[in-house]
MARTI-745998 format. One record per atom (N, C-alpha, C): residue number from 1; x, z, y; residue in one letter; atom name. Coordinates in steps of 0.001 Angstrom, whole numbers. Layout:
<node nr="NUM" px="X" pz="Z" py="Y" rest="A" atom="CA"/>
...
//
This chain:
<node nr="1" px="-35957" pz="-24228" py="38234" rest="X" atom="N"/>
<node nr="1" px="-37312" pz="-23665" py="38167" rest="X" atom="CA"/>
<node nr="1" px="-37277" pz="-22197" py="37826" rest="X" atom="C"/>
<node nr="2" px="-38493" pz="-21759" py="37484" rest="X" atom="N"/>
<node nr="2" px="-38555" pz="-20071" py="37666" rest="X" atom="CA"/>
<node nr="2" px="-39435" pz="-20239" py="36462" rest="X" atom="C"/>
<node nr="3" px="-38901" pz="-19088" py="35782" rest="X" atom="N"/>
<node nr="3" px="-39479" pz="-18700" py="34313" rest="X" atom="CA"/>
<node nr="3" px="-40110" pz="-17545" py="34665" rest="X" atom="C"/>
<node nr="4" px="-41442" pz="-17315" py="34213" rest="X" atom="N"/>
<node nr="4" px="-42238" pz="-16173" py="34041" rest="X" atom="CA"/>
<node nr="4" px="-42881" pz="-15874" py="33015" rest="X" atom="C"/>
<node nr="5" px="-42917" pz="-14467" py="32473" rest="X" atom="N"/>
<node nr="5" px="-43315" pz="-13720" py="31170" rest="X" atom="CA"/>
<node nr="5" px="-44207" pz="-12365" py="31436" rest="X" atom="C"/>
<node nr="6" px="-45379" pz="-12549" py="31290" rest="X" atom="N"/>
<node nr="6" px="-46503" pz="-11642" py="31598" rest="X" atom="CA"/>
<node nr="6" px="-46308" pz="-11040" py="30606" rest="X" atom="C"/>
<node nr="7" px="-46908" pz="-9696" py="31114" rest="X" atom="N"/>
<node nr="7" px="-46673" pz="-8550" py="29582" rest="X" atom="CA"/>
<node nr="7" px="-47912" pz="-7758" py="30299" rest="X" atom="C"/>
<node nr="8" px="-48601" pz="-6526" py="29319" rest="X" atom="N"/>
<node nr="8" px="-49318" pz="-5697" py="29352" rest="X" atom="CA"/>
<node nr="8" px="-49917" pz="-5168" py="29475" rest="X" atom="C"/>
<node nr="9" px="-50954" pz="-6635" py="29065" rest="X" atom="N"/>
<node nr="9" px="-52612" pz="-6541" py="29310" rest="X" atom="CA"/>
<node nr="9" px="-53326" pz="-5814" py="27462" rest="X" atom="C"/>
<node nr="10" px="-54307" pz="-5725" py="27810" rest="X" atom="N"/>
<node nr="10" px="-54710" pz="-4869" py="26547" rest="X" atom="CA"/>
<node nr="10" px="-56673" pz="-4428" py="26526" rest="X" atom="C"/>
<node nr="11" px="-56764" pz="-3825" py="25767" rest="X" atom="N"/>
<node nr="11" px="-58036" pz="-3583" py="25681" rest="X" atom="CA"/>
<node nr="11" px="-58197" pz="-2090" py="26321" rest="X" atom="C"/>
<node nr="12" px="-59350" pz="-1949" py="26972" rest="X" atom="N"/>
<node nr="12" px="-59504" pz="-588" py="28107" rest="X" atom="CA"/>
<node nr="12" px="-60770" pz="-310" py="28392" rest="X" atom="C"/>
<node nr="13" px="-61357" pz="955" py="28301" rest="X" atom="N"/>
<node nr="13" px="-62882" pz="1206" py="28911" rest="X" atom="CA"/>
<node nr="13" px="-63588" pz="965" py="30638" rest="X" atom="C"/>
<node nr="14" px="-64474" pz="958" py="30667" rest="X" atom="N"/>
<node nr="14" px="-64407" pz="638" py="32332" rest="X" atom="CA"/>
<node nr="14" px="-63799" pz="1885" py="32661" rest="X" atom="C"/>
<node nr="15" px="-63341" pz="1479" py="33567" rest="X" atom="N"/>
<node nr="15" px="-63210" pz="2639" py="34596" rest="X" atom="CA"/>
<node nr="15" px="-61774" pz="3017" py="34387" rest="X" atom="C"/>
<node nr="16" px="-60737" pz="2374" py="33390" rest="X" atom="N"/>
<node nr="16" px="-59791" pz="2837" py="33142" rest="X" atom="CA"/>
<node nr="16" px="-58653" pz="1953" py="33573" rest="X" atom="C"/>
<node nr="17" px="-57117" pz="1638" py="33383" rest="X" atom="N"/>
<node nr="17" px="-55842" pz="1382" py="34283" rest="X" atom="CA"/>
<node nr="17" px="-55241" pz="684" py="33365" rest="X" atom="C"/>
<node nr="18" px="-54919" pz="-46" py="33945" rest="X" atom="N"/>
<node nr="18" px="-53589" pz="-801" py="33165" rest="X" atom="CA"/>
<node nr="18" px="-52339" pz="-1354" py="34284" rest="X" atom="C"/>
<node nr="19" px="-50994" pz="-1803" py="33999" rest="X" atom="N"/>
<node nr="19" px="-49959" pz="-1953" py="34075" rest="X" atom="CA"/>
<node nr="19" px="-49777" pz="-3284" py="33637" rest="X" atom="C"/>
<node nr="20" px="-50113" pz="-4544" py="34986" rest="X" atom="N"/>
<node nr="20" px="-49265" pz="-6018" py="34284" rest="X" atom="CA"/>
<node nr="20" px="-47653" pz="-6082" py="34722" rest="X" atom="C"/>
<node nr="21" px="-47233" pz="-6526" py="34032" rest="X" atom="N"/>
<node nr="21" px="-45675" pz="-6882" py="34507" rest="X" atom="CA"/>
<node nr="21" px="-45743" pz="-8504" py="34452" rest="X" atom="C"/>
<node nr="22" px="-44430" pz="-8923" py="35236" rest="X" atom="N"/>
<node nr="22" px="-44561" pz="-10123" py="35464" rest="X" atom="CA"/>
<node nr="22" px="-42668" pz="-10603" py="35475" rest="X" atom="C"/>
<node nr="23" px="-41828" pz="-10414" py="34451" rest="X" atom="N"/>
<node nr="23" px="-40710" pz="-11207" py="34502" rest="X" atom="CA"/>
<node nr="23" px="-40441" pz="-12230" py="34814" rest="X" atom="C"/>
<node nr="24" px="-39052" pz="-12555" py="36150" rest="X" atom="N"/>
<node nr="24" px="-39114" pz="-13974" py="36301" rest="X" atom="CA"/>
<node nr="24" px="-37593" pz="-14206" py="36174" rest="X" atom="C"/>
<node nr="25" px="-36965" pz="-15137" py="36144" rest="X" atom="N"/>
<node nr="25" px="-35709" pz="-15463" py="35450" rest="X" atom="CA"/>
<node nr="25" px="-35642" pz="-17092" py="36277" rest="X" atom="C"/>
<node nr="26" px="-34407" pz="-17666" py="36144" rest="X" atom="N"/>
<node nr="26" px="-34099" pz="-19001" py="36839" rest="X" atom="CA"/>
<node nr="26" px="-34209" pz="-18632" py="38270" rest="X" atom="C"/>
<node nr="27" px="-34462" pz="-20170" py="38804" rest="X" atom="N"/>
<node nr="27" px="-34106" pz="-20202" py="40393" rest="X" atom="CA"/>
<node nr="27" px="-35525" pz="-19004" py="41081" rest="X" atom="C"/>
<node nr="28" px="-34871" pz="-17523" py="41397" rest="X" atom="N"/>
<node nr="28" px="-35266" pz="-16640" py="41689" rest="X" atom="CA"/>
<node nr="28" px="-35130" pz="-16384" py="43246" rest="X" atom="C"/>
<node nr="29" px="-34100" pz="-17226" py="43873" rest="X" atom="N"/>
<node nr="29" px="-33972" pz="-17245" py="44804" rest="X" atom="CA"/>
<node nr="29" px="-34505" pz="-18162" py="46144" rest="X" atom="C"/>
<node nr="30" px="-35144" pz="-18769" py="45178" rest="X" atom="N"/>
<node nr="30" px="-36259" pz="-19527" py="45923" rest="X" atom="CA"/>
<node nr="30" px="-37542" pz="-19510" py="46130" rest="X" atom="C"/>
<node nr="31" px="-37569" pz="-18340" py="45381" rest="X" atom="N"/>
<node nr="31" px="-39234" pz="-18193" py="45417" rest="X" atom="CA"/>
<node nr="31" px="-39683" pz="-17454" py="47269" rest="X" atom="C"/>
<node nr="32" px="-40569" pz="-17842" py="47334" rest="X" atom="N"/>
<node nr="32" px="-41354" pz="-17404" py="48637" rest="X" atom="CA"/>
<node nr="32" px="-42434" pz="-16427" py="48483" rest="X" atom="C"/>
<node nr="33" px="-42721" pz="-16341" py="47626" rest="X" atom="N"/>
<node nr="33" px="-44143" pz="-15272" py="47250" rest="X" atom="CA"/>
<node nr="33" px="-44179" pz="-15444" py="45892" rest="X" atom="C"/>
<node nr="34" px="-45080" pz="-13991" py="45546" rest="X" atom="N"/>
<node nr="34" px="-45698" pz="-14365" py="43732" rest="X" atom="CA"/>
<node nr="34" px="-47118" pz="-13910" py="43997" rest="X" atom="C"/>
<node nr="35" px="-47603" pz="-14625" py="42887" rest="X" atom="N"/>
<node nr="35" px="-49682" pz="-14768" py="43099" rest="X" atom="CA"/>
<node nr="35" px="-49693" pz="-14167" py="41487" rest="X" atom="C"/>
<node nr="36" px="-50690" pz="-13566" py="41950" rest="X" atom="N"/>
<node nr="36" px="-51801" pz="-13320" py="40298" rest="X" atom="CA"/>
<node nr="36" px="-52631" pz="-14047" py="40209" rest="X" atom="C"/>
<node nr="37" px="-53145" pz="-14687" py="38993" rest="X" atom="N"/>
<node nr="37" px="-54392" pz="-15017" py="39013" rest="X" atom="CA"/>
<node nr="37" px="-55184" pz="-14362" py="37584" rest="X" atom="C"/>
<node nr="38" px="-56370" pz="-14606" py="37776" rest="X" atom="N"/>
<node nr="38" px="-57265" pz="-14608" py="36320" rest="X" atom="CA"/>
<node nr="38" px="-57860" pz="-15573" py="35775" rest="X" atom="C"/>
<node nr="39" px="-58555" pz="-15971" py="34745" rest="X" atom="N"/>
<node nr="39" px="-59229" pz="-16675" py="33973" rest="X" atom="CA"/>
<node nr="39" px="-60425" pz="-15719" py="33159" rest="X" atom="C"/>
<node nr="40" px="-61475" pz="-15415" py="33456" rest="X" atom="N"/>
<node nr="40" px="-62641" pz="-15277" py="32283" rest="X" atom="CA"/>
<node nr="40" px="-62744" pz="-16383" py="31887" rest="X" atom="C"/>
<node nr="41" px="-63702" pz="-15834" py="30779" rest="X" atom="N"/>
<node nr="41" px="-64257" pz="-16938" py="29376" rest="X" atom="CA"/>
<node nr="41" px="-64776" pz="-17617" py="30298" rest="X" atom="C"/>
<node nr="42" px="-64901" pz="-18858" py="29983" rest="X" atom="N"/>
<node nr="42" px="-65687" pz="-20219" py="30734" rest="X" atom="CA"/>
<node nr="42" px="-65750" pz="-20278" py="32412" rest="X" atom="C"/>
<node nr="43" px="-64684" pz="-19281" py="32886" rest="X" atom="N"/>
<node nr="43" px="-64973" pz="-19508" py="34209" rest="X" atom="CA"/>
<node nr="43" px="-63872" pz="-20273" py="34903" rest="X" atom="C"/>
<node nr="44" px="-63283" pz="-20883" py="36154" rest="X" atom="N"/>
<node nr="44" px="-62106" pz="-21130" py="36807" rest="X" atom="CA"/>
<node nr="44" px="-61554" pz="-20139" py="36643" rest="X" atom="C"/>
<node nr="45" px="-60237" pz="-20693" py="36974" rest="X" atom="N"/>
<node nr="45" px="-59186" pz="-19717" py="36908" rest="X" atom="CA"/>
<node nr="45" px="-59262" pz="-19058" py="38833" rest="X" atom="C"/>
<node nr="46" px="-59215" pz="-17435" py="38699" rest="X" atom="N"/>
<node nr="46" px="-59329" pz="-17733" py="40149" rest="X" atom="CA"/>
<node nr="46" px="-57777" pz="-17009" py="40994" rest="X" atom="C"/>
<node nr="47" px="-57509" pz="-17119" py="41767" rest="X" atom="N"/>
<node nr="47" px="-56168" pz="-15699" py="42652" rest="X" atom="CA"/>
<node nr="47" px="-57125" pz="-14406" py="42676" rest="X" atom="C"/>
<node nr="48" px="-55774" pz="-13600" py="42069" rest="X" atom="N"/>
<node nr="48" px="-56328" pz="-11860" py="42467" rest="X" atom="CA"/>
<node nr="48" px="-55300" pz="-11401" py="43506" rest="X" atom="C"/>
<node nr="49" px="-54271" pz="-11812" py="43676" rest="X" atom="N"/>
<node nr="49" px="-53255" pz="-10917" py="44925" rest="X" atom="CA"/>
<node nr="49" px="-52198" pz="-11615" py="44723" rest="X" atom="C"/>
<node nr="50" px="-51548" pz="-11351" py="45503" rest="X" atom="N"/>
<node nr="50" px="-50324" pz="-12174" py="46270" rest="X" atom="CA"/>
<node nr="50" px="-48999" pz="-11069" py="46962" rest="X" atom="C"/>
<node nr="51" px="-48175" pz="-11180" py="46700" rest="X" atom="N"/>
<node nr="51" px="-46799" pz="-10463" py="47499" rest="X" atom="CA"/>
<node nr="51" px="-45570" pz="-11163" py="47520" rest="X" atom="C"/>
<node nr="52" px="-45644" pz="-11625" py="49445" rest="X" atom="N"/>
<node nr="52" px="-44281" pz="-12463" py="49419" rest="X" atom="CA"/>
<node nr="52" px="-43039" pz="-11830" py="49607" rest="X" atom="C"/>
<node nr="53" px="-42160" pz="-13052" py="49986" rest="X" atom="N"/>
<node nr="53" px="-40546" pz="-12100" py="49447" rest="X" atom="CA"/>
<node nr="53" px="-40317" pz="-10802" py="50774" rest="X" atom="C"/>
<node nr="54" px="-41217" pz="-11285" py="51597" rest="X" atom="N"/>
<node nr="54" px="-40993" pz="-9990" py="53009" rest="X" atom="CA"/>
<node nr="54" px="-41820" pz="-9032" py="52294" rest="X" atom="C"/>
<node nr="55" px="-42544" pz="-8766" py="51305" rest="X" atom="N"/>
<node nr="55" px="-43373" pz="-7632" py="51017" rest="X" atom="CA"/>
<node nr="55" px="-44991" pz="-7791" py="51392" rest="X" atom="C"/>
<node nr="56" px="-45284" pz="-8562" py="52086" rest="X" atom="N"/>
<node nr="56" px="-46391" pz="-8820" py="52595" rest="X" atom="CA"/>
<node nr="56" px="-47495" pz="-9135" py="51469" rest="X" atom="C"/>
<node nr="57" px="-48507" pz="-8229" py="51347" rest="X" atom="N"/>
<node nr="57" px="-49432" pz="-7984" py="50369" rest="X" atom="CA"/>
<node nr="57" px="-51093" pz="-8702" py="50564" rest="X" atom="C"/>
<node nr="58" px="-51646" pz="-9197" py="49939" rest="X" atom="N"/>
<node nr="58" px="-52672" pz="-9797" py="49798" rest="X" atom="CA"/>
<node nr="58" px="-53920" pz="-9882" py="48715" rest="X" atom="C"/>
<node nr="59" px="-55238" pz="-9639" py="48721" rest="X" atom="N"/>
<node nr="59" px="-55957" pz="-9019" py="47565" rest="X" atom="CA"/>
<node nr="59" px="-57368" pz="-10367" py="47777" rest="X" atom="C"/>
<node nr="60" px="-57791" pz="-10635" py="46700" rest="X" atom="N"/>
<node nr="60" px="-59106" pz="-11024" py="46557" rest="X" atom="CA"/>
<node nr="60" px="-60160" pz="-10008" py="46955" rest="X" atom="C"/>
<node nr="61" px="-60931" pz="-10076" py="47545" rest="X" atom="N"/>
<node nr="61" px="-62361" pz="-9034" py="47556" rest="X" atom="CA"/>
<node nr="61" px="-62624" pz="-8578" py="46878" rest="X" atom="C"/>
<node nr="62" px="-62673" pz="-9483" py="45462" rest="X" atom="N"/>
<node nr="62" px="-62943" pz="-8306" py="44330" rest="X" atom="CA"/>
<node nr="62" px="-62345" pz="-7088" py="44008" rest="X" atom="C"/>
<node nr="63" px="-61320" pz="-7176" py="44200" rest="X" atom="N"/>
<node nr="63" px="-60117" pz="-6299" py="43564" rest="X" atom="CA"/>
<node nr="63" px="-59505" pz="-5731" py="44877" rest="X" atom="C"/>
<node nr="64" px="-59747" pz="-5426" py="45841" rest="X" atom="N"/>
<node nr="64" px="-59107" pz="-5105" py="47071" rest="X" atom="CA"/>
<node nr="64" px="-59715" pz="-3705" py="46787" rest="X" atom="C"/>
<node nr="65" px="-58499" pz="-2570" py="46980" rest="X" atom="N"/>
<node nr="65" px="-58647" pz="-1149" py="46819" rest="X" atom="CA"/>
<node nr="65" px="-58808" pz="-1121" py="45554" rest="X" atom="C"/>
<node nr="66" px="-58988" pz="-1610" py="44446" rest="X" atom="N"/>
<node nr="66" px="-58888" pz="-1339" py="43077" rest="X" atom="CA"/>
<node nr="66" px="-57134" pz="-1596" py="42212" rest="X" atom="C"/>
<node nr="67" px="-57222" pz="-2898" py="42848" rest="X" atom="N"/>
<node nr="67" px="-55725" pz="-3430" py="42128" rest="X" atom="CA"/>
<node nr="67" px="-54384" pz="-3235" py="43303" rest="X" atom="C"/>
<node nr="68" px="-53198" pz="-2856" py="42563" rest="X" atom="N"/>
<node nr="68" px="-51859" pz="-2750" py="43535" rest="X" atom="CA"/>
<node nr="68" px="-50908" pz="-3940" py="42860" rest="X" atom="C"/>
<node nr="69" px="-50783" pz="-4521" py="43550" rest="X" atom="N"/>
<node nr="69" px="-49536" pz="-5578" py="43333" rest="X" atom="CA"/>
<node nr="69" px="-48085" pz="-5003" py="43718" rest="X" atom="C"/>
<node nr="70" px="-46915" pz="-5007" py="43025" rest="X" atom="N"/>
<node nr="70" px="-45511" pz="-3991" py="43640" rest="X" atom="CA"/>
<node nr="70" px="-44616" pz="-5035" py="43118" rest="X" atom="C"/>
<node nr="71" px="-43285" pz="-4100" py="43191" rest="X" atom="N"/>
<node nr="71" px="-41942" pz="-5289" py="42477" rest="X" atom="CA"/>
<node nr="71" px="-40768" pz="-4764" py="42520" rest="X" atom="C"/>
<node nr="72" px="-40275" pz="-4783" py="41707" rest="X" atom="N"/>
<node nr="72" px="-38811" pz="-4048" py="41567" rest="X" atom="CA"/>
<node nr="72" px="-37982" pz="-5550" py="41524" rest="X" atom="C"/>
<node nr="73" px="-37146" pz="-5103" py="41738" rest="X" atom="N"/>
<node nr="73" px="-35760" pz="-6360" py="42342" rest="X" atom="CA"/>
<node nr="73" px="-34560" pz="-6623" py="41591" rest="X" atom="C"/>
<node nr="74" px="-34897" pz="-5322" py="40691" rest="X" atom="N"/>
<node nr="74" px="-33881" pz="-5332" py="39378" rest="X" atom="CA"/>
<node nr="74" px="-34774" pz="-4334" py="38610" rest="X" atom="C"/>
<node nr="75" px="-35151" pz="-5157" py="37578" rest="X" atom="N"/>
<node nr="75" px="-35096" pz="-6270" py="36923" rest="X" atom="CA"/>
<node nr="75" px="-36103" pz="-7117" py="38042" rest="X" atom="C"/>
<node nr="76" px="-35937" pz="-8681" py="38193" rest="X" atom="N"/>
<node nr="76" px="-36998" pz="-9656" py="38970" rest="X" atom="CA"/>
<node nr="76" px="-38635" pz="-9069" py="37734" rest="X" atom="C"/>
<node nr="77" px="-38929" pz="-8076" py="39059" rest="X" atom="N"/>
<node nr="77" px="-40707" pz="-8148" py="37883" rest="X" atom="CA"/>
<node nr="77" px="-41214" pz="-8015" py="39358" rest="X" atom="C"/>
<node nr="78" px="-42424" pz="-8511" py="38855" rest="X" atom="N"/>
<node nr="78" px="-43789" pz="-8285" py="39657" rest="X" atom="CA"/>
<node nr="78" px="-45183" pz="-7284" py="38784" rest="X" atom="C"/>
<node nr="79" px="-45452" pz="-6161" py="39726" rest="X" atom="N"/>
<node nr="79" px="-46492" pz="-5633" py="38648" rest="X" atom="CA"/>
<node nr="79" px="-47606" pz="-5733" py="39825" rest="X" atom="C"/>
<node nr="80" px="-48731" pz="-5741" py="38576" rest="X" atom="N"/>
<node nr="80" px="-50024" pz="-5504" py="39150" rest="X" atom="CA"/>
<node nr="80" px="-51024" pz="-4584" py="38478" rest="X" atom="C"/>
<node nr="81" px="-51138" pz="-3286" py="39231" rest="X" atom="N"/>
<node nr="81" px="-51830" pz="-2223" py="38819" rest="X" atom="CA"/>
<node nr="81" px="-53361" pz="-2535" py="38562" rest="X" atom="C"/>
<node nr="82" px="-54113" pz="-2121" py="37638" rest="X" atom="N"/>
<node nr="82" px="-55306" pz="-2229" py="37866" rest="X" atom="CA"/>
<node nr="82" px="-55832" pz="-1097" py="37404" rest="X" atom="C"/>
<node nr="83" px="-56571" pz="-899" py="38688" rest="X" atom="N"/>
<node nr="83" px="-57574" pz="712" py="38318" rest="X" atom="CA"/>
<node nr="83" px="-58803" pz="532" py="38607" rest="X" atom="C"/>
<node nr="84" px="-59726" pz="1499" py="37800" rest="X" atom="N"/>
<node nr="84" px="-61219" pz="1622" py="38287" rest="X" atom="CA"/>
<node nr="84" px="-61774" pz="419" py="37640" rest="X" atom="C"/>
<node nr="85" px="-61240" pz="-71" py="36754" rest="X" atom="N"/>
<node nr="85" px="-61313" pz="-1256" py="35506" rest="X" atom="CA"/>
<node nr="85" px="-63293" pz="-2024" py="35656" rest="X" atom="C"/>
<node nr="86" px="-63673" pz="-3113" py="35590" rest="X" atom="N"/>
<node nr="86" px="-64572" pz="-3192" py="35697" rest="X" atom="CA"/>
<node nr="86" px="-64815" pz="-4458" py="34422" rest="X" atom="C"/>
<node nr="87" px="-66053" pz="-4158" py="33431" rest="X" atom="N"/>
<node nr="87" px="-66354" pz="-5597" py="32644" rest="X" atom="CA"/>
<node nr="87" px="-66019" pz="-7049" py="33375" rest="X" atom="C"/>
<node nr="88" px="-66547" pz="-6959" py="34506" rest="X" atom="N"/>
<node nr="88" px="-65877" pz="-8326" py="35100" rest="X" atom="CA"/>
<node nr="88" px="-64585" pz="-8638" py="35478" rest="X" atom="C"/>
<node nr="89" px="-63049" pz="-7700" py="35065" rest="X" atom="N"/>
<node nr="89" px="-62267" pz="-7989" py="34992" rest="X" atom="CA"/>
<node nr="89" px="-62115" pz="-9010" py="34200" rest="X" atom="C"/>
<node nr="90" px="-62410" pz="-8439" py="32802" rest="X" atom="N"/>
<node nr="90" px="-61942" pz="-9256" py="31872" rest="X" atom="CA"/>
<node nr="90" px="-61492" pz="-10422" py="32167" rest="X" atom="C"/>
<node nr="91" px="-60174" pz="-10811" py="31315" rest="X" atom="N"/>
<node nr="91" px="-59740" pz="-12248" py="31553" rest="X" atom="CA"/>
<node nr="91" px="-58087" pz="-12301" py="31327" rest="X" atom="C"/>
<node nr="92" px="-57624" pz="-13319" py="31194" rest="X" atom="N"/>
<node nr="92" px="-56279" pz="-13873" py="31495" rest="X" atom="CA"/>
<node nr="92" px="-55989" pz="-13959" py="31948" rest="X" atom="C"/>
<node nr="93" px="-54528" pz="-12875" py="32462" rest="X" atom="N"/>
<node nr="93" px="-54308" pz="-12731" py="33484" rest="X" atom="CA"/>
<node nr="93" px="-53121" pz="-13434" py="33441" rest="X" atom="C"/>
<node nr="94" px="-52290" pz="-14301" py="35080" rest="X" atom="N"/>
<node nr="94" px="-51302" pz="-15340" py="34667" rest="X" atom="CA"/>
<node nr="94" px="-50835" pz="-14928" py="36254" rest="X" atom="C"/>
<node nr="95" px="-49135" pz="-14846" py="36065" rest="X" atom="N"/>
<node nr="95" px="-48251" pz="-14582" py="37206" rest="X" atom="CA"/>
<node nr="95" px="-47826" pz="-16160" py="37634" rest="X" atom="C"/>
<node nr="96" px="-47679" pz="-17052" py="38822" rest="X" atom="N"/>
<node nr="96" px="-47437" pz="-18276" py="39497" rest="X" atom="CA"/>
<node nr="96" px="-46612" pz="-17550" py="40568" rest="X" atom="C"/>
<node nr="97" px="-45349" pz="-18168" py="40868" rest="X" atom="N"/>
<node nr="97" px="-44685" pz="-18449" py="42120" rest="X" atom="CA"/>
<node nr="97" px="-44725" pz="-19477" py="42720" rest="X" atom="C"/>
<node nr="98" px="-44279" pz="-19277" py="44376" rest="X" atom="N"/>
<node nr="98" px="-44636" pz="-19748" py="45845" rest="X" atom="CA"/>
<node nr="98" px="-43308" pz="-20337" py="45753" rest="X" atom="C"/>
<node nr="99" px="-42785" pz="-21319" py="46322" rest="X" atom="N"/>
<node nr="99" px="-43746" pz="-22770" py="46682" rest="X" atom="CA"/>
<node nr="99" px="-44282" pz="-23583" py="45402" rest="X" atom="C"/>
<node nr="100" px="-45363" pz="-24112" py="45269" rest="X" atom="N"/>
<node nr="100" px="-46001" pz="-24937" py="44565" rest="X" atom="CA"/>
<node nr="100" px="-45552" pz="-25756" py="43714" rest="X" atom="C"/>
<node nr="101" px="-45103" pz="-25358" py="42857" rest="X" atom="N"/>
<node nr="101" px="-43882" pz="-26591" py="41709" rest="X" atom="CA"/>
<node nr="101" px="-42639" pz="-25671" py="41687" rest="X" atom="C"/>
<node nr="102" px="-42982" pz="-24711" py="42042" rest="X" atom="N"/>
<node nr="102" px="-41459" pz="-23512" py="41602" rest="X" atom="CA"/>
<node nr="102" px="-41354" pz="-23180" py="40209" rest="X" atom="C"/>
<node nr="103" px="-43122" pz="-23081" py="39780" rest="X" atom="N"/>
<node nr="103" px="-43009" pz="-22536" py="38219" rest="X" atom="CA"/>
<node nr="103" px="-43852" pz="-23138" py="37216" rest="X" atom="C"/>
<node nr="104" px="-44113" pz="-22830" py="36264" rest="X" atom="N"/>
<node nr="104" px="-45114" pz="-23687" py="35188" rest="X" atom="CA"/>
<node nr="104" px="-46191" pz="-22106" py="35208" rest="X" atom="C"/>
<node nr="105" px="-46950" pz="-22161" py="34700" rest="X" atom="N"/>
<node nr="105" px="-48265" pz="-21434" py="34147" rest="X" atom="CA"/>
<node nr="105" px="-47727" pz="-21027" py="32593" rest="X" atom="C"/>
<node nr="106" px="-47613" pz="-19801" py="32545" rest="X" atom="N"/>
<node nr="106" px="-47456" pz="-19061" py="31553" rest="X" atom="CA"/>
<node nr="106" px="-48363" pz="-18781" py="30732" rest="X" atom="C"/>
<node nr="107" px="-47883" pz="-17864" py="29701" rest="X" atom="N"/>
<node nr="107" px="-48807" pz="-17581" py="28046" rest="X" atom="CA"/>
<node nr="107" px="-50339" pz="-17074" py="28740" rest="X" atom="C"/>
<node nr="108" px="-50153" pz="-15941" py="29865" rest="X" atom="N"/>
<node nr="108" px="-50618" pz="-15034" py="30476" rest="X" atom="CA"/>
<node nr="108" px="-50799" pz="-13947" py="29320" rest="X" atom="C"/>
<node nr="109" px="-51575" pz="-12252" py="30106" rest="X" atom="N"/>
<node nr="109" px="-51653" pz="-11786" py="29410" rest="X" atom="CA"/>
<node nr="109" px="-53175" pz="-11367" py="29342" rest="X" atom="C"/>
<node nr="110" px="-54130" pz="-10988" py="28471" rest="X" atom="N"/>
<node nr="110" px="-55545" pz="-10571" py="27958" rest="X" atom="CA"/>
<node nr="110" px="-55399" pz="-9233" py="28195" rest="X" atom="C"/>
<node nr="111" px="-56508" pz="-9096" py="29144" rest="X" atom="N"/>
<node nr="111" px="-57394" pz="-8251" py="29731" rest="X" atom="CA"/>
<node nr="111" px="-58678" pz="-7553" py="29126" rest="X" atom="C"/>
<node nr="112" px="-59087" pz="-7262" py="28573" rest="X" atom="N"/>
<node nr="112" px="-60381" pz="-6939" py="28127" rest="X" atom="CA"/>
<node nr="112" px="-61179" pz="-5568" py="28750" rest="X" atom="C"/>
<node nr="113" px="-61848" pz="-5549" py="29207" rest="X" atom="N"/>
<node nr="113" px="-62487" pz="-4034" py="30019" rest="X" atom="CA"/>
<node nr="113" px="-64040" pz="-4307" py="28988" rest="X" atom="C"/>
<node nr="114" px="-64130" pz="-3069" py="28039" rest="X" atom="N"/>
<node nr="114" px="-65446" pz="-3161" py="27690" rest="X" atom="CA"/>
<node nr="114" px="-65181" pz="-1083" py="27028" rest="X" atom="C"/>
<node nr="115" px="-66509" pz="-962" py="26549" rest="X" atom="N"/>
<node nr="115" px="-66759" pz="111" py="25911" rest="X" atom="CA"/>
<node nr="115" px="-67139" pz="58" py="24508" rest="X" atom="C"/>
//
């Protein structure tokens, strides 16, 4: 299986950036894609973007032109940029790898966009 460790979510004004990272460790070589997702308070958890192992990039509507999904190969991370920060970010944010039963659901990391 594939271990993942979200890092470097935080508290931020609208309109402002943050930097998620997404460490993955174990069977790394099987993964097919990595997904973001979020969680607000009381809502589903929903997908924000997607980048498979060809590079091939993918965004929710919400976040399309706001957020960049990237990845360095050493160290195995996945980041996901977020700019232009909006209150309805807010949330828990949680890194999942492709195929379906590759990984467990992590700590995630907290998001907060307020003033």
């Amino acid at each position: 299986q594939v271990q993942l460790v979200e890092s470097g979510g935080g508290l931020v004004q609208p309109g402002g950036s943050l930097r998620l990272s997404c460490a993955a460790s174990g069977s790394i070589r099987h993964i097919d894609a990595m997904d973001w997702y979020r969680q607000a308070p009381g809502k589903q958890r929903e997908w924000v973007a997607r980048m498979t192992s060809g590079g091939v990039t993918d965004y929710a509507d919400s976040v399309k032109g706001r957020f960049l999904i990237s990845r360095d190969n050493v160290p195995n991370t996945i980041y996901l940029q977020l700019n232009n920060l909006k209150t309805e970010d807010t949330g828990v944010y949680y890194c999942k790898s492709l195929p379906p039963g590759s990984s467990l659901w992590g700590q995630g990391t907290q998001v907060t966009v307020s003033s």
